[in-house]
DSSP file (Angstrom, degrees, kcal/mol; ACC not computed):
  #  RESIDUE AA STRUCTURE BP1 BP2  ACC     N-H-->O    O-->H-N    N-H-->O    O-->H-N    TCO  KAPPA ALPHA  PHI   PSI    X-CA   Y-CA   Z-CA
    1    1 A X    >>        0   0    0      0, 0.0     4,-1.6     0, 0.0     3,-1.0   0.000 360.0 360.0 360.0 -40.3   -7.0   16.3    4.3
    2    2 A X  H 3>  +     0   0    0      1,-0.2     4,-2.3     2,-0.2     5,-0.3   0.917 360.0  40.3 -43.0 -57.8   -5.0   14.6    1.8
    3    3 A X  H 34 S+     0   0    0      2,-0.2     4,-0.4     3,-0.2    -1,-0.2   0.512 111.9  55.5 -89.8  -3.4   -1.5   15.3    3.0
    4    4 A X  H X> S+     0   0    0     -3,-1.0     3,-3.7     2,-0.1     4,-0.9   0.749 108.5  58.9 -68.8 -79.3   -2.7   14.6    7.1
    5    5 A X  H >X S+     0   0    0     -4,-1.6     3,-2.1     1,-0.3     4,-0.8   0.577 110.4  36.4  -5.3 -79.9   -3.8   11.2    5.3
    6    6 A X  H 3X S+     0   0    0     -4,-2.3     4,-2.4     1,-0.3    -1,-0.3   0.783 113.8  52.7 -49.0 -39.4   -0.1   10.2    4.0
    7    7 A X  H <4 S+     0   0    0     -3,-3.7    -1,-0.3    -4,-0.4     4,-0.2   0.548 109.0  50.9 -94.4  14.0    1.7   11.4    6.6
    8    8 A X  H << S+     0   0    0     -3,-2.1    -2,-0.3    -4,-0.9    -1,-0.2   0.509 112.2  47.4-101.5 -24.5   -0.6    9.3    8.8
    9    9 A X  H >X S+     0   0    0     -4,-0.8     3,-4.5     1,-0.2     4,-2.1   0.889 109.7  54.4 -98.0 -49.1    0.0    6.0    6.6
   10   10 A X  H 3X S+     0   0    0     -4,-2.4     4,-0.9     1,-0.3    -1,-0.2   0.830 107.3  46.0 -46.3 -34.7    3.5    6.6    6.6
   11   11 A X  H 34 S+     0   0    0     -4,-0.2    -1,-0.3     2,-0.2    -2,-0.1   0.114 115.3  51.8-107.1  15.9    3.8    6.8   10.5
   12   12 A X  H <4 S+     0   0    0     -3,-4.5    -2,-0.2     3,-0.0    -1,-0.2   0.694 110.0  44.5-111.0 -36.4    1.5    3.5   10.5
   13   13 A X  H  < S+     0   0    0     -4,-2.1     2,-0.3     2,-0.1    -2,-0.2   0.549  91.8 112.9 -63.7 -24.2    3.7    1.6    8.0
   14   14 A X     <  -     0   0    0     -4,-0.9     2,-0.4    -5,-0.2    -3,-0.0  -0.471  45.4-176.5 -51.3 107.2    7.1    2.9   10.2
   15   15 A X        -     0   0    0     -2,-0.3     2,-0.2     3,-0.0     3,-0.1  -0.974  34.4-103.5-109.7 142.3    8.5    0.0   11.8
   16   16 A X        -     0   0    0     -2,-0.4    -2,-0.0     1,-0.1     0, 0.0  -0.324  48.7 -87.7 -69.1 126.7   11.4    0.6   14.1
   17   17 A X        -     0   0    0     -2,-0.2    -1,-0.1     2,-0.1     0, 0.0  -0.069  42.9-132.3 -30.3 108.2   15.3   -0.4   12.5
   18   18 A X        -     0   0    0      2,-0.2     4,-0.1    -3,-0.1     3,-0.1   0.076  14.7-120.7 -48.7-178.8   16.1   -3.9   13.2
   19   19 A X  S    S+     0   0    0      2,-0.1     2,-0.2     1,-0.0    -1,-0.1   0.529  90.3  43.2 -88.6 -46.7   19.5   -4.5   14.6
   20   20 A X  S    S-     0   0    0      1,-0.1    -2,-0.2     0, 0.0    -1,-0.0  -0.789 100.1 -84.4-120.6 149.0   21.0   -6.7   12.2
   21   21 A X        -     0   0    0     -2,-0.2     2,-0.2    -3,-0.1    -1,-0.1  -0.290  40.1-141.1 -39.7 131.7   20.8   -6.4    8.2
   22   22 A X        -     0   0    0     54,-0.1     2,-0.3    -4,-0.1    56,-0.1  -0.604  31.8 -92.2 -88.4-179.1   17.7   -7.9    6.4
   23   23 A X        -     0   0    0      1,-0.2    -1,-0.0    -2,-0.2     0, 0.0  -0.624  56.0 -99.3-109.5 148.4   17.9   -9.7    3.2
   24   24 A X        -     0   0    0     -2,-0.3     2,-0.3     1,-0.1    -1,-0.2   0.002  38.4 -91.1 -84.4 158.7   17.4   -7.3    0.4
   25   25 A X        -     0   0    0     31,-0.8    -1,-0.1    30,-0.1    33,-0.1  -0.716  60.2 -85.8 -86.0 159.6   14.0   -6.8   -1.7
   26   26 A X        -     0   0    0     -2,-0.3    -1,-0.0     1,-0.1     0, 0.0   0.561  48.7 -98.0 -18.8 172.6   13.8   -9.1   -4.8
   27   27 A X  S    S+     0   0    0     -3,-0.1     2,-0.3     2,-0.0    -1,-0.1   0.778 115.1  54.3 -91.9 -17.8   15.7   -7.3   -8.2
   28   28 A X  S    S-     0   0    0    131,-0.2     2,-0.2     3,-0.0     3,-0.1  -0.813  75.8-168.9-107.2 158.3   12.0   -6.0   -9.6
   29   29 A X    >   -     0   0    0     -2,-0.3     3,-0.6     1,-0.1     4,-0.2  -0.794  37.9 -95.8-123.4 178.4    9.8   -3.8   -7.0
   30   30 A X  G >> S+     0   0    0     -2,-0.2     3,-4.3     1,-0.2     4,-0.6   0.967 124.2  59.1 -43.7 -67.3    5.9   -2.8   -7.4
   31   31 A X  G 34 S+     0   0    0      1,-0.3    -1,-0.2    41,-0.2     3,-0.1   0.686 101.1  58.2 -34.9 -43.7    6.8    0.5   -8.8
   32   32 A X  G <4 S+     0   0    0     -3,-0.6    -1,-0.3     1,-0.2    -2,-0.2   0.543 112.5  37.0 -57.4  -7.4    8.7   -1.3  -11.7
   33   33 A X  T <4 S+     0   0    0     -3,-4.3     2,-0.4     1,-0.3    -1,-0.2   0.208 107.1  62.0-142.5   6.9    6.0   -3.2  -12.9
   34   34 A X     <  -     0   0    0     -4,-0.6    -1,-0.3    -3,-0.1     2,-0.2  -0.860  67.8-176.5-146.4 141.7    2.7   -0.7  -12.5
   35   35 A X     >  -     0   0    0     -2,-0.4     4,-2.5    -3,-0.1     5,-0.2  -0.560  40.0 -95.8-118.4 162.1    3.3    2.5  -14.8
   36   36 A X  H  > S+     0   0    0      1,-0.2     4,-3.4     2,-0.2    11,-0.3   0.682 118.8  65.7 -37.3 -41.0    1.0    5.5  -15.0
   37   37 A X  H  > S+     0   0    0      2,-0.2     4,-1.5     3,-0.2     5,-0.3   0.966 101.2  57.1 -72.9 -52.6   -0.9    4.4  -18.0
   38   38 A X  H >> S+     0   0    0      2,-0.2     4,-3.6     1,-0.2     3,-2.2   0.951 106.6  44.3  -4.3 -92.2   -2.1    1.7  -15.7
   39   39 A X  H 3X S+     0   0    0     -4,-2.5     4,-3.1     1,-0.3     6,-0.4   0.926 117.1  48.9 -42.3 -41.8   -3.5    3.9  -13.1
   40   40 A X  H 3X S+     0   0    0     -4,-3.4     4,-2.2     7,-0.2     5,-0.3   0.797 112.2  42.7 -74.3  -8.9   -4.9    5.9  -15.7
   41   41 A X  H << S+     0   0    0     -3,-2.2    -1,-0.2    -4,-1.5    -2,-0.2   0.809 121.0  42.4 -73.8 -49.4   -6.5    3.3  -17.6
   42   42 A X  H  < S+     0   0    0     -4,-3.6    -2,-0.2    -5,-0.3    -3,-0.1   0.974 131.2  28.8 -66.8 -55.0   -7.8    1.4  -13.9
   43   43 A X  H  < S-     0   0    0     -4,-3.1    -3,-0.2    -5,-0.3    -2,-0.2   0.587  91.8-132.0-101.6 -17.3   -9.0    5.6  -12.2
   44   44 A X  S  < S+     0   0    0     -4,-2.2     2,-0.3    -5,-0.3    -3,-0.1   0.714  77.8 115.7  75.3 -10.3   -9.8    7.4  -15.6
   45   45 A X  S    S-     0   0    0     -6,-0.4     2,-0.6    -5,-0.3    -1,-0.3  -0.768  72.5-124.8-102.0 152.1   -7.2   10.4  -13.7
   46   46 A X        -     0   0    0     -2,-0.3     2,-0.5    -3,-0.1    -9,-0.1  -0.973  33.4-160.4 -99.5 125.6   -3.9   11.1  -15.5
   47   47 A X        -     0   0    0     -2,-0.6     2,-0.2   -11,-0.3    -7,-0.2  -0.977  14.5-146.3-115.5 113.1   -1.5   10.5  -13.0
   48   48 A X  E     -A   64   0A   0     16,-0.8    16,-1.4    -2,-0.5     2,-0.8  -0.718  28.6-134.3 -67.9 128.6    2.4   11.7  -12.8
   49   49 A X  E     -A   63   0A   0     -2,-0.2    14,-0.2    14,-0.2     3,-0.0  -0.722   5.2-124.5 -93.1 126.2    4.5    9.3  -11.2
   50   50 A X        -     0   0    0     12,-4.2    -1,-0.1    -2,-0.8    12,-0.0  -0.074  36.3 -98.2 -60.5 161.7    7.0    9.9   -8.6
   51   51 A X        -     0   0    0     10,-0.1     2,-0.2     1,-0.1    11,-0.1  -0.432  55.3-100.3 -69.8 171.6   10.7    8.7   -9.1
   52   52 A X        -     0   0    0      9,-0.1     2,-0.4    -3,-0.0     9,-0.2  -0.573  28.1-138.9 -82.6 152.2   11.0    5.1   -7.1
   53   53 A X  E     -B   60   0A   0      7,-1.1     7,-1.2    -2,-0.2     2,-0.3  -0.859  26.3-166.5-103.2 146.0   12.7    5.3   -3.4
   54   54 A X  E     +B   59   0A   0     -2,-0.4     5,-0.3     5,-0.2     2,-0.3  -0.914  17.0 159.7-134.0 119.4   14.6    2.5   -3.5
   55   55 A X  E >   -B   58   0A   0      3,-3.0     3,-1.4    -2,-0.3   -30,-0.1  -0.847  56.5 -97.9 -95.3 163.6   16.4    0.8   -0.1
   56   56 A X  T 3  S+     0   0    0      1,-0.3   -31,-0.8    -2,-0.3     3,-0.0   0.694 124.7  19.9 -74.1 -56.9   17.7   -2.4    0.8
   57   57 A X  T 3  S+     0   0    0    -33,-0.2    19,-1.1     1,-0.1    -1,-0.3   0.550 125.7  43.7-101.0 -14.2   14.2   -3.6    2.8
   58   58 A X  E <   -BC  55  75A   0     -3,-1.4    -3,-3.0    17,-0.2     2,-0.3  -0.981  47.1-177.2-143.4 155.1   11.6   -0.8    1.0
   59   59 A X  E     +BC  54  74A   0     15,-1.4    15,-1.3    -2,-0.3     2,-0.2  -0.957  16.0 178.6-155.5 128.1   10.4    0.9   -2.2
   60   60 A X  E     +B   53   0A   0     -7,-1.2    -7,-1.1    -2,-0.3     2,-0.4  -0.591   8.3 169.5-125.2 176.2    7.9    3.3   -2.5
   61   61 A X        -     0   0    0     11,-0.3    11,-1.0    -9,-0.2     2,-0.2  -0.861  16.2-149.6 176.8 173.6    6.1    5.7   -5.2
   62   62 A X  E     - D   0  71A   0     -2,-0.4   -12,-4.2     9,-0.2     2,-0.3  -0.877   2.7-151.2-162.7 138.0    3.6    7.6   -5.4
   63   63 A X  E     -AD  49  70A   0      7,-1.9     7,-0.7   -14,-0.2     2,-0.4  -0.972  29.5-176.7-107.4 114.6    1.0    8.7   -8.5
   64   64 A X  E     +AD  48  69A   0    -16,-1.4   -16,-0.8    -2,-0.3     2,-0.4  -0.931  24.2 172.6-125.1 127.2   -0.4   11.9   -8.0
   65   65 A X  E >   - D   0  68A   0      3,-2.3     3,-8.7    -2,-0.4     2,-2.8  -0.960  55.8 -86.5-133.5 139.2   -2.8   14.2   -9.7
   66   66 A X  T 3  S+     0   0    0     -2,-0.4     3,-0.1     1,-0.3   -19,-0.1   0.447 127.5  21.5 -22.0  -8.1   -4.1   17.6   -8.3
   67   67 A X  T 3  S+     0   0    0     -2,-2.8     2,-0.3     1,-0.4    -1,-0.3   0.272 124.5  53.1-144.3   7.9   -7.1   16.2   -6.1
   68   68 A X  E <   -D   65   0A   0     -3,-8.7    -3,-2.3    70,-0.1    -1,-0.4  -0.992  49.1-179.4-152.5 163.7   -5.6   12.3   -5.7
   69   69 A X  E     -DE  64 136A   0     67,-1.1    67,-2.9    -2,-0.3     2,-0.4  -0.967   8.0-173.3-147.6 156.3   -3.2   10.4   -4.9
   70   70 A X  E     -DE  63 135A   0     -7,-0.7    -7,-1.9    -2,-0.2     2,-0.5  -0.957  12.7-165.5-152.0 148.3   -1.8    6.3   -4.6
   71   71 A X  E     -DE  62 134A   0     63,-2.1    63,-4.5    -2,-0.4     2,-0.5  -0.994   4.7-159.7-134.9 151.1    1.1    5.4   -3.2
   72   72 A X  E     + E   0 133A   0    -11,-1.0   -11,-0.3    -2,-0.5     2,-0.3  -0.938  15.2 172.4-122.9 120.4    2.6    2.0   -3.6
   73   73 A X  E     - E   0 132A   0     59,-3.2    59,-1.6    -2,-0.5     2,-0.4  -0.953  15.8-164.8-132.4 163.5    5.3    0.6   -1.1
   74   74 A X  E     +CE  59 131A   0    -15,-1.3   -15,-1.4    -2,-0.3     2,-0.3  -0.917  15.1 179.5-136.2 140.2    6.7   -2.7   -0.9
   75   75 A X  E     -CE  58 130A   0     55,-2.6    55,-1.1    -2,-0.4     2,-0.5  -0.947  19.2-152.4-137.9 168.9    8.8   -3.6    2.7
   76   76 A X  E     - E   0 129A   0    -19,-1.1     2,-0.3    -2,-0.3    53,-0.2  -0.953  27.8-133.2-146.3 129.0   10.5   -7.0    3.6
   77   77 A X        -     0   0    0     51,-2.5     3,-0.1    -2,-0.5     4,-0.1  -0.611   6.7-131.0 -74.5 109.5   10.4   -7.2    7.4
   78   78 A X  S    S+     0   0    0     -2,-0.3     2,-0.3     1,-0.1    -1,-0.1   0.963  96.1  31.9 -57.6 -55.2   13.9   -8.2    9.7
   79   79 A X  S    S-     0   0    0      1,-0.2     3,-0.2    -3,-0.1    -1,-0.1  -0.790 112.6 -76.3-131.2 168.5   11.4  -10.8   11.6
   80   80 A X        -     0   0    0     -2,-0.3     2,-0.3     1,-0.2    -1,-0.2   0.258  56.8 -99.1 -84.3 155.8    9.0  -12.4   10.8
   81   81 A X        -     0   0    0     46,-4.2     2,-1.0    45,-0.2    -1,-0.2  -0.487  25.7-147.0 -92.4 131.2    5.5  -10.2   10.5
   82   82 A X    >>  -     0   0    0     -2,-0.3     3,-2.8     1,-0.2     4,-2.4  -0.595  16.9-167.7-101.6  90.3    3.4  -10.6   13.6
   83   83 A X  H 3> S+     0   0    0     -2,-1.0     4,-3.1     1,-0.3     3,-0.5   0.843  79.7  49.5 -49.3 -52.9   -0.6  -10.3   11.9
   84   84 A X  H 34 S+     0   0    0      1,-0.3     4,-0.5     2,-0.2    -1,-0.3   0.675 111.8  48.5 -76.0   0.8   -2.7  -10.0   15.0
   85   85 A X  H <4 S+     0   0    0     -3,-2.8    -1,-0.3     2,-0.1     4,-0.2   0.889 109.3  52.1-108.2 -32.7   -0.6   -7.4   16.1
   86   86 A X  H >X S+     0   0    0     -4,-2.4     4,-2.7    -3,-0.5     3,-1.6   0.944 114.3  48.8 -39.7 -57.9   -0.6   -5.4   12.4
   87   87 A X  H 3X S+     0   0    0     -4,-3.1     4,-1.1     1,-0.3    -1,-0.2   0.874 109.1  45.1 -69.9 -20.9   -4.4   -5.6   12.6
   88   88 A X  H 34 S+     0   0    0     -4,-0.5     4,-0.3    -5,-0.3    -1,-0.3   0.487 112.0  52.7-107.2  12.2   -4.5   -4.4   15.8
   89   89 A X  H X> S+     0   0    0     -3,-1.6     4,-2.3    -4,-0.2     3,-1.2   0.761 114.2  54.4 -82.2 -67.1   -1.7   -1.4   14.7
   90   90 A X  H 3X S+     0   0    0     -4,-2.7     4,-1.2     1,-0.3    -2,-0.2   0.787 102.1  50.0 -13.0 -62.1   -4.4   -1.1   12.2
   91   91 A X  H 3< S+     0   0    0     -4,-1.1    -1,-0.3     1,-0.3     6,-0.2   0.495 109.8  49.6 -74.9 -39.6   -7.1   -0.7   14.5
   92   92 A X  H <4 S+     0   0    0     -3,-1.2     3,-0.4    -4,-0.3    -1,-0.3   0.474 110.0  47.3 -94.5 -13.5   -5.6    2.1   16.6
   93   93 A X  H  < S+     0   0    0     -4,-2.3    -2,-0.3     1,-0.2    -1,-0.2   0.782 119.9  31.4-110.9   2.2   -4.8    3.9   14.4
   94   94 A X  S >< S+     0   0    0     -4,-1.2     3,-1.0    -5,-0.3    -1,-0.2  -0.796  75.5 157.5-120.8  69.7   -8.1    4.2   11.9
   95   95 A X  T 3  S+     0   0    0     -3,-0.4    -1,-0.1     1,-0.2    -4,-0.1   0.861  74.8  44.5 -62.6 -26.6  -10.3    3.6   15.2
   96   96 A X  T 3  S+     0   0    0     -3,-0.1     2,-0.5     2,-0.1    -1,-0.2   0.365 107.5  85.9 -93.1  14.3  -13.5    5.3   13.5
   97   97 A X  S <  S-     0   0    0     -3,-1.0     2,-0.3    -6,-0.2    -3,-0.1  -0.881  72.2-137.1-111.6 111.0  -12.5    2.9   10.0
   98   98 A X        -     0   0    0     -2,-0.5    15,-2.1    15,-0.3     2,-0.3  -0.561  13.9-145.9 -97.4 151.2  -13.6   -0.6    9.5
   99   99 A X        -     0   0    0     -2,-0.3     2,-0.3    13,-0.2    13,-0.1  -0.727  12.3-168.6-111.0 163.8  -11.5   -3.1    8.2
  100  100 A X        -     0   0    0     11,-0.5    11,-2.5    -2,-0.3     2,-0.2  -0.971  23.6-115.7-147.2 152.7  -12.1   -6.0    6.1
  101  101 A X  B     -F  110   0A   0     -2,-0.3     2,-0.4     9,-0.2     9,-0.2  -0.594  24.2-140.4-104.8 147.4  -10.4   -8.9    5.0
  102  102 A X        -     0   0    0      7,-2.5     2,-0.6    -2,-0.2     3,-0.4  -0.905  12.4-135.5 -87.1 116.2   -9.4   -9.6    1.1
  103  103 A X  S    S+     0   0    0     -2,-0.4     3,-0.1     1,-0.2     5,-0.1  -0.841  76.2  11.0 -57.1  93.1   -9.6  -13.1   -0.5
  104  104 A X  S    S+     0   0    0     -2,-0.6     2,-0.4     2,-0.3    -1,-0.2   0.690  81.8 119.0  94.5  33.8   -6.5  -14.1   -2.7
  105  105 A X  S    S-     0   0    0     -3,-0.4    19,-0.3     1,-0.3    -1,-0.2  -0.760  82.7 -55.9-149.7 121.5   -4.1  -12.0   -2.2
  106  106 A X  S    S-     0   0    0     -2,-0.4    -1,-0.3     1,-0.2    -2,-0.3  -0.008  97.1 -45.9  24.3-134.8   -1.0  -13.2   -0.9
  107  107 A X  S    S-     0   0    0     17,-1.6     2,-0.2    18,-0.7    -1,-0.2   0.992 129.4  -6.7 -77.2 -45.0   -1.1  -15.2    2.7
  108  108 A X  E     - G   0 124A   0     16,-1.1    16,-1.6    -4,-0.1    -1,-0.3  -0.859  60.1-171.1-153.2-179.5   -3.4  -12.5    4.0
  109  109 A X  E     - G   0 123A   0     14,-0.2    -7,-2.5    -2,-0.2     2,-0.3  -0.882   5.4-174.1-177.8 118.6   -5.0   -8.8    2.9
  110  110 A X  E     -FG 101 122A   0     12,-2.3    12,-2.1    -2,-0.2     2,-0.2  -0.910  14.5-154.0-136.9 159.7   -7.0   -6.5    5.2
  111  111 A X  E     - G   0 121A   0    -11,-2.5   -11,-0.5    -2,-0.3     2,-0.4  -0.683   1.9-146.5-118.3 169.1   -8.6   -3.3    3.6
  112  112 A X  E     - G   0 120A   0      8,-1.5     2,-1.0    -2,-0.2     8,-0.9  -0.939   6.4-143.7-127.5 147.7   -9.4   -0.1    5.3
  113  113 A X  E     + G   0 119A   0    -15,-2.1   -15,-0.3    -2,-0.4     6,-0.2  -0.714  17.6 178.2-103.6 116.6  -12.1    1.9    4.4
  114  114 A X        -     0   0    0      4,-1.1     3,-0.5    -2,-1.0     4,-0.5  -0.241  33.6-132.3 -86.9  53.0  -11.7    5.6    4.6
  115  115 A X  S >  S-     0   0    0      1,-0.2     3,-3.1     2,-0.2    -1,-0.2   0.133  74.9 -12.2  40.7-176.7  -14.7    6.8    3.5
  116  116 A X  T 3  S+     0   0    0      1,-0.3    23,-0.8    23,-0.1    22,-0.5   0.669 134.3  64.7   2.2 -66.6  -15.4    9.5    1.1
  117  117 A X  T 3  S-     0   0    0     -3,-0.5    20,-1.7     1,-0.1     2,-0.3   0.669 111.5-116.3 -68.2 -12.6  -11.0   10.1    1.7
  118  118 A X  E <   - H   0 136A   0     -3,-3.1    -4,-1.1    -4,-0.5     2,-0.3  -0.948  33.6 -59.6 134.3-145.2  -10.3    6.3    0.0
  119  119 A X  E     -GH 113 135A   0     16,-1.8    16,-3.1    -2,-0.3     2,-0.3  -0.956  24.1-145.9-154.9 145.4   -8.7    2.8    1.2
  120  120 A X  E     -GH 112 134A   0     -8,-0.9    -8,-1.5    -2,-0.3     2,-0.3  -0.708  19.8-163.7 -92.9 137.1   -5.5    1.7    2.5
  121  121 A X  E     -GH 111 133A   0     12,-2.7    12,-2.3    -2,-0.3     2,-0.3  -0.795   6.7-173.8-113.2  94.8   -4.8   -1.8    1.4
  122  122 A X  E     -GH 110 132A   0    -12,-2.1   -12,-2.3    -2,-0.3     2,-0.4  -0.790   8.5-165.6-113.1 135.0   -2.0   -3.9    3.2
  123  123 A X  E     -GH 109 131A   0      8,-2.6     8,-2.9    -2,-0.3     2,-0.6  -0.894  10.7-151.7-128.2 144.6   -1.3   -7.0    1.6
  124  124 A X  E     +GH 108 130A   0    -16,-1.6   -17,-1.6    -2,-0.4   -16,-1.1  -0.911  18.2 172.8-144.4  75.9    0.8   -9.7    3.4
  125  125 A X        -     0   0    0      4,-1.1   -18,-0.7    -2,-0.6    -1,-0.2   0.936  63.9 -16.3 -76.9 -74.3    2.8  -12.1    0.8
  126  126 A X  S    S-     0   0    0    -19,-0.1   -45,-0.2   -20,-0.1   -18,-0.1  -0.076  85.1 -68.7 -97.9-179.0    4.7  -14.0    3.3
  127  127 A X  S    S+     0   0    0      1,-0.1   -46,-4.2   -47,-0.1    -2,-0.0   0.797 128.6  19.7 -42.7 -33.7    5.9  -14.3    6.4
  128  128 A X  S    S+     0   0    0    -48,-0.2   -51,-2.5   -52,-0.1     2,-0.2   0.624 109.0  73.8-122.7 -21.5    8.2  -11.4    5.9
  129  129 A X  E     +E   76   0A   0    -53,-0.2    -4,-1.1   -48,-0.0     2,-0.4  -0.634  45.2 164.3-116.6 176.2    7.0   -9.4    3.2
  130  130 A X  E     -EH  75 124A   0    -55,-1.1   -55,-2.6    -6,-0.2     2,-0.4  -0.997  17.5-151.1-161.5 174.4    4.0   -6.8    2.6
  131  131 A X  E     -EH  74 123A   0     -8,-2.9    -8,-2.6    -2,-0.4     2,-0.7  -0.982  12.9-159.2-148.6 135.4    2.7   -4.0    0.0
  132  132 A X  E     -EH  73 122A   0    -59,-1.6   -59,-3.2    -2,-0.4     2,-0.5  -0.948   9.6-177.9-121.9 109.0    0.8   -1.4    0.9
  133  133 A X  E     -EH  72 121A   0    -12,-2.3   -12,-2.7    -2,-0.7     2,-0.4  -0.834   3.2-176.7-115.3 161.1   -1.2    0.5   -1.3
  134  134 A X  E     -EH  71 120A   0    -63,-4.5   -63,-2.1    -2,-0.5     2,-0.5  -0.982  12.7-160.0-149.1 164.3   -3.3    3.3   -0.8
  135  135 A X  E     -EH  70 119A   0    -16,-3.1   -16,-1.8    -2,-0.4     2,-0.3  -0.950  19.3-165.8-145.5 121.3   -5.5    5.2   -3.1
  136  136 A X  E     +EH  69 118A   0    -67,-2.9   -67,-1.1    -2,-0.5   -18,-0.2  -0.693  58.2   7.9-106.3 137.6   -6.5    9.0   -1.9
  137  137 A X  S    S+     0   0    0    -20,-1.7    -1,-0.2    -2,-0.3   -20,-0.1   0.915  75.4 129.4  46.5  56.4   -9.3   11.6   -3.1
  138  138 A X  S    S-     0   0    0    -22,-0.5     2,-0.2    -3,-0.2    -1,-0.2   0.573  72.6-116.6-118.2   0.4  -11.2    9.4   -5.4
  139  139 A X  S    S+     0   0    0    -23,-0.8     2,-0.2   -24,-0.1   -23,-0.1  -0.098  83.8  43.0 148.4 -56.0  -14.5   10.2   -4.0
  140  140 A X  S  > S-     0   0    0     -2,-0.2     4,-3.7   -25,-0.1     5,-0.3  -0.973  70.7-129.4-160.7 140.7  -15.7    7.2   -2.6
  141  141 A X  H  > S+     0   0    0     -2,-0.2     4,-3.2     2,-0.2   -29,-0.1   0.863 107.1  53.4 -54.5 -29.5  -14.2    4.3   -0.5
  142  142 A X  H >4 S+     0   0    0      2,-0.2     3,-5.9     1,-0.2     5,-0.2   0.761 109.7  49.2 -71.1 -83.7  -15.7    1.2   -3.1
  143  143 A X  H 34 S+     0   0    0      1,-0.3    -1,-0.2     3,-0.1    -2,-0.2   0.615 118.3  39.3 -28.0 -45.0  -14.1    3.0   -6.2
  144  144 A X  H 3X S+     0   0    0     -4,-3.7     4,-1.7     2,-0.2    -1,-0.3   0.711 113.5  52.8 -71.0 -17.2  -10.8    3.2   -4.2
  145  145 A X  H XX S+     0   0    0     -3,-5.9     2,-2.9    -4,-3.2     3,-0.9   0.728 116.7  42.8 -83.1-112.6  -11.2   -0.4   -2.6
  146  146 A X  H 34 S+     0   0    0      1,-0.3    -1,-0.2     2,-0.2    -2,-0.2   0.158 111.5  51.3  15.4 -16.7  -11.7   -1.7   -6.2
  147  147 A X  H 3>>S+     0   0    0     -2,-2.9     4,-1.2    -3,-0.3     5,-0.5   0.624 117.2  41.9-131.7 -73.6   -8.7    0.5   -7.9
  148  148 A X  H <<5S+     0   0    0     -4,-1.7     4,-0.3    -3,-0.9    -2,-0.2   0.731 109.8  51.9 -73.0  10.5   -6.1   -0.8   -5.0
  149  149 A X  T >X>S+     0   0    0     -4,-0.6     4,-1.3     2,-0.2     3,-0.9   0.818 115.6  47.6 -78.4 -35.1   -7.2   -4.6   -4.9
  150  150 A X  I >>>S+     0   0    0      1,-0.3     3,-4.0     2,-0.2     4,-3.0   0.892 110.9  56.4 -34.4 -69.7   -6.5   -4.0   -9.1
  151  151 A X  I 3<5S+     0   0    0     -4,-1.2     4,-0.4     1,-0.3    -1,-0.3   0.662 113.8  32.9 -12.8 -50.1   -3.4   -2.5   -7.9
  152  152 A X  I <4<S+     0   0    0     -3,-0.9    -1,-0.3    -5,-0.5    -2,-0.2   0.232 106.1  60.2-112.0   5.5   -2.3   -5.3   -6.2
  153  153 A X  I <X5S+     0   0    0     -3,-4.0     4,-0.8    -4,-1.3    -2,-0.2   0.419 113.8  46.9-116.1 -33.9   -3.4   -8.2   -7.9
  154  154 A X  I  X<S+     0   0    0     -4,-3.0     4,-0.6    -5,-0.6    -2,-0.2   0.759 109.8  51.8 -55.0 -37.8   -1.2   -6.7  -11.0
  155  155 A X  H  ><S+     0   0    0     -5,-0.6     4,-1.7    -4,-0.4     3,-0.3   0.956 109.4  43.4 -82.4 -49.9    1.4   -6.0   -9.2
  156  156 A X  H  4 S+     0   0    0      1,-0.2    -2,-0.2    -4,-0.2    -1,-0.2   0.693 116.9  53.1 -80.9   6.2    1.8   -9.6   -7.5
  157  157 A X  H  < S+     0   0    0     -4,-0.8    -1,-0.2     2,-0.1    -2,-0.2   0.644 111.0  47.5 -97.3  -3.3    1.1  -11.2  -11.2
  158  158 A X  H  <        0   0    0     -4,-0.6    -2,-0.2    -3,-0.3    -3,-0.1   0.628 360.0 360.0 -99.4 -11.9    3.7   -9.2  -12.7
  159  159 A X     <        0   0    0     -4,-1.7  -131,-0.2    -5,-0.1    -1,-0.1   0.761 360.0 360.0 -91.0 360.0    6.4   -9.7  -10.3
């Protein structure tokens, strides 16, 4: 179930290649600034971390241990992020999943619970930019809602 999961967030997070260059992501990314002993400190799991994917508009990782996973991606957007139409990308594609909105983190922050398989977090700094974490095979969705707000409230105070 794990690896339908991922390749299911990946192909929700896909947005089609602008036309013109965007402006490149800031000189630190997520990855740089939350390390493994984090996650293991925040999940109690020892967690390997993947090398960073790095390109000019995204950066990704992933920390992964035999029955869990989070991956952390950071994207900057050619135009400008349209929310009600992300929530409702959301919406269709975790139709049985409810989402819920986050308080204080960036402009806006909608969660999704995936049951018993975890939570997708998409966080919405700006206009243009967003992080998405998601946190796989911890058990139950609050321990994973709780592990990627951490995630992500670390991440934007370190960068």
């Amino acid at each position: 179930m794990l690896p339908t999961l991922l390749t299911l967030l990946i192909a929700v997070t896909n947005h089609p290649t602008p036309s013109r260059p965007a402006a490149p992501l800031a000189e630190k990314v997520p990855c740089e600034v939350i390390s493994a002993k984090d996650i293991q400190a925040w999940t109690g799991r020892a967690m390997n971390r993947t090398p960073i994917l790095r390109g000019p508009r995204e950066s990704t990782c992933d920390f992964t241990s035999p029955d869990a996973a989070i991956t952390i991606t950071a994207r900057r957007a050619q135009a400008k992020i349209d929310l009600p139409a992300e929530l409702g990308n959301l919406k269709a594609e975790f139709p049985d999943s409810k989402l819920s909105g986050v308080d204080g983190l960036g402009a806006a922050a909608v969660l999704v619970d995936l049951g018993e398989a975890g939570a997708l977090l998409n966080v919405f700094r700006n206009d243009r930019d967003y992080l998405m974490i998601a946190v796989l095979g911890m058990g139950e969705y609050e321990k994973a809602k709780q592990t990627a707000i951490r995630i992500a409230r670390t991440t934007l105070d370190r960068l």
